[in-house]
C-alpha positions as CSV (number, residue, x, y, z in Angstrom):
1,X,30.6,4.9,2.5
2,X,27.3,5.4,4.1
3,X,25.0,1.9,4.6
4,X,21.9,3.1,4.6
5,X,21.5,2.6,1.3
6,X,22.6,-1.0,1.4
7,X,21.0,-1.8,4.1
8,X,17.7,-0.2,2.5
9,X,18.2,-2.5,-0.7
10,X,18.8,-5.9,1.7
11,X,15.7,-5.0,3.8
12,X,13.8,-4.6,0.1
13,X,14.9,-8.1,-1.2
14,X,14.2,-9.8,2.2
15,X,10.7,-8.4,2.0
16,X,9.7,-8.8,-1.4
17,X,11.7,-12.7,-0.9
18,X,9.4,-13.2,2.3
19,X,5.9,-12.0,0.2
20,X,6.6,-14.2,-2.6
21,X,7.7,-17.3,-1.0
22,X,7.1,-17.4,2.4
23,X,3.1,-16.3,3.3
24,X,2.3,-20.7,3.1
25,X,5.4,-20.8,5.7
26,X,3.6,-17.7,7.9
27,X,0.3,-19.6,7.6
28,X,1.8,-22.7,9.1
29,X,3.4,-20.5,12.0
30,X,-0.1,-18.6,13.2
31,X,-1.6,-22.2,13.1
32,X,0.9,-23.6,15.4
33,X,0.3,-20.3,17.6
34,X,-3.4,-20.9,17.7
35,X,-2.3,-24.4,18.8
36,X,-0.2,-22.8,21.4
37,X,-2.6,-20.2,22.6
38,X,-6.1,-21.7,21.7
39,X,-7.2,-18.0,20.5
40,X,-10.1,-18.3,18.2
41,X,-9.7,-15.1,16.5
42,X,-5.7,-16.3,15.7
43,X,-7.4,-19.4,13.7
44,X,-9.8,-16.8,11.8
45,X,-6.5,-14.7,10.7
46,X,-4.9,-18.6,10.2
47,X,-8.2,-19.3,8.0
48,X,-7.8,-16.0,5.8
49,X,-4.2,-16.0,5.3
50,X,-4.3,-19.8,4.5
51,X,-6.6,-18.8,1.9
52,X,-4.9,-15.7,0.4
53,X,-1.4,-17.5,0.7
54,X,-3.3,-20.4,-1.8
55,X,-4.6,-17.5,-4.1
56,X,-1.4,-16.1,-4.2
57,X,0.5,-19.2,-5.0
58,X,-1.7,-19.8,-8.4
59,X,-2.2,-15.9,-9.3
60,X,-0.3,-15.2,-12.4
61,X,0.9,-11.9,-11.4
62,X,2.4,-12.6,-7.8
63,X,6.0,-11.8,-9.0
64,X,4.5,-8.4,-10.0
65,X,3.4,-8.0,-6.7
66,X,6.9,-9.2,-4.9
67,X,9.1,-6.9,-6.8
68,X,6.5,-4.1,-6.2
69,X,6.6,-4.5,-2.7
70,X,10.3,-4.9,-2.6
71,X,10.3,-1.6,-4.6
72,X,8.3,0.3,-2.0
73,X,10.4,-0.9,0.7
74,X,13.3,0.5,-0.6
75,X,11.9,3.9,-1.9
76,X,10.2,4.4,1.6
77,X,14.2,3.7,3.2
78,X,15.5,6.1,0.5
79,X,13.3,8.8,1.2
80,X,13.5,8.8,4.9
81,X,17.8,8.3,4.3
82,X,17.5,11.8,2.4
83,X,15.4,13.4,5.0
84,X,17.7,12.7,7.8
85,X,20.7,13.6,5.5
86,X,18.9,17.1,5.1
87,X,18.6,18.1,8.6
């Protein structure tokens, strides 16, 4: 059995899993690495993503937006898995 597809369909659910729960947790992380680095342009990205990670939280449609990412994830693994089975 090949895992490609498998492996494909993992990789989708971890992304869409990380998009819809985890962008507060990646906000926290580049603020600790601004911390780390003192980097003023890593607090700018810390300040946006803060913000959209907020938005995104209260926006009605964010599980839309998860299982659409997962989606393309796993079409984009499919497609390349068929074009290496074709040469």
């Amino acid at each position: 059995m090949n895992r490609s597809p498998i492996v494909g369909l993992i990789l989708a659910l971890m992304i869409a899993l990380v998009v819809h729960f985890f962008t507060p947790l990646l906000a926290m992380l580049i603020y600790e690495l601004y911390h780390i680095l003192k980097v003023e342009f890593i607090y700018t990205l810390y300040a946006g993503l803060r913000y959209a990670s907020a938005m995104f939280m209260l926006w009605e449609y964010r599980w839309i937006v998860s299982f659409l990412s997962g989606v393309f994830v796993l079409l984009i693994v499919v497609w390349r898995h068929g074009a290496q089975q074709s040469e």
